[in-house]
Each structure stands twice: as structure tokens, then as C-alpha cells.
C-alpha positions, 0 to 999 in steps of 0.5 A: 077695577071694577066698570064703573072706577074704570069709567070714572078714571078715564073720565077724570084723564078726558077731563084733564087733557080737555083742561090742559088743551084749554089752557094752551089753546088760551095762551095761543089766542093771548099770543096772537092777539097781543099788539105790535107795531111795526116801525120801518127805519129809513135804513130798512130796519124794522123795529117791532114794538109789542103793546108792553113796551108801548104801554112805557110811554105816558098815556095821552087822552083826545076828545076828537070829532068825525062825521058828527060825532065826538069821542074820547080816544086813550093812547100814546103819542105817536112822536113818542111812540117813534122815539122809541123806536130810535126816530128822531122827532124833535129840533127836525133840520136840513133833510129831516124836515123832508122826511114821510112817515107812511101809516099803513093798515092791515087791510092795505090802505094807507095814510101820509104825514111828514115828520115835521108836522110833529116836531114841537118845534115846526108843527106840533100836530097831536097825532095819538096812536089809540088802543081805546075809545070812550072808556073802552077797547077798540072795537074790532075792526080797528084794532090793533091800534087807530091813528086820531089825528088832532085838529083835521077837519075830515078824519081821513088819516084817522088809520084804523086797524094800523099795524106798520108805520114806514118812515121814508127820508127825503129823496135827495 
């Protein structure tokens, strides 16, 4: 084999293993950056809800105010988004209506809301668990998912950045 037939195979083997390292390096980054959400049950239980399945529930659309500017933000519900993970958010009686969901970011801050506010039938309040804002995907610093919640005057439980939602029955 002559220099140059032995330059070019060897090129073509770099080149190969360059684009399988590519191709997993990708899927890697896919993989970490794929959506979950955590949802800590009362029992201690920790359902882990990926953006797929998720992403089975019906989209919801807000148009929401905070400081001065208004925007439309895309997502679920998030009484849905908590049926799926097997909680019951509908008819709440006795010590469910006690019952505090804690909105927790990654970052450490954190948001509270008792269930009752969303049951339909005591509350109502629109809570949207968002993964996009006027058309588009979250911008970074609040991603993976942002918590908008309708009709509140300041968004101070607006959480961005959210990753686990614990759920605290009444202490009684």
C-alpha cells in the first residue's frame, strides 16, 4: 500500500470514528436534556413523569401579565398533570381540601398551593405547567418547565425552572 492509499484509509477510519463519536455524544445530550417532572405522593412515592408522557395530556394556552408585559404561554394543566401521576384533584373532601402541593425549582426556590385551589369544584384556579412562551420554547433559565398561574396579580408563584412538585397531606 502505497503513502498515500495509507493516508487516505486512515483518514477515512478518523473520520468514521469522529462521526460515530458525534452520533453518541448527541444521544447523550438528547437524553440529558429530555423533560421530567417529579411528583412526590404523600406516601413518599415518587412518580417521575418524562415530557412524553406528559406530552398525552391535552394542550392548554394562557395569555398572562407580569411586570408590564403580556405573553402567551403553551402547556398542560397542572391538576391534569397530577392526575397522572395518580393524584386526586377533583370533588376534594375532608382532609384533601388540607392538603399543599410544594413547587420546587432547581435552583432551591420554591412555591406553595393548596390543592383545593384547583379542584373545579372549590377553586378552579388555572395553574399551566408551561414548556413554551409566545410561540416558542422556554427560554433557558426556565426550562425545563415554568409553572404560570392564572389571575395573580404579582407572579411570585409563577416557578420557573420547576423540576419537582411534593405533595403534603394535612397534618392531622
Amino acid at each position: 500500500m502505497s503513502c498515500l492509499a495509507h493516508a487516505l484509509s486512515s483518514t477515512r477510519r478518523c473520520a468514521v470514528r469522529a462521526l460515530v463519536a458525534l452520533a453518541a455524544f448527541s444521544l447523550s445530550v438528547a437524553a440529558a436534556t429530555a423533560s421530567t417532572l417529579e411528583i412526590v405522593l404523600a406516601d413518599g412515592h415518587v412518580e417521575v413523569l418524562a415530557e412524553a408522557r406528559i406530552a398525552t395530556l391535552t394542550r392548554h394556552e394562557q395569555v398572562e401579565s407580569a411586570h408590564g408585559e403580556t405573553h402567551r404561554f403553551a402547556g398542560y394543566a397542572l391538576r391534569e398533570v397530577l392526575q397522572l401521576a395518580g393524584v386526586a384533584t377533583d370533588g376534594l373532601r375532608g382532609r384533601a381540601v388540607a392538603t399543599v402541593l410544594f413547587a420546587e425549582a432547581a435552583d432551591g426556590c420554591s412555591a406553595a398551593f393548596a390543592l383545593a385551589e384547583l379542584d373545579p369544584t372549590i377553586g378552579s384556579r388555572q395553574v399551566l405547567l408551561a414548556d413554551r412562551v409566545d410561540d416558542m420554547p422556554l427560554p433557558e433559565p426556565m426550562r425545563p418547565w415554568r409553572l404560570v398561574v392564572g389571575g395573580e396579580r404579582r407572579p411570585t408563584r409563577w416557578v420557573r425552572n420547576l423540576v419537582r412538585i411534593r405533595v403534603v397531606e394535612s397534618l392531622r
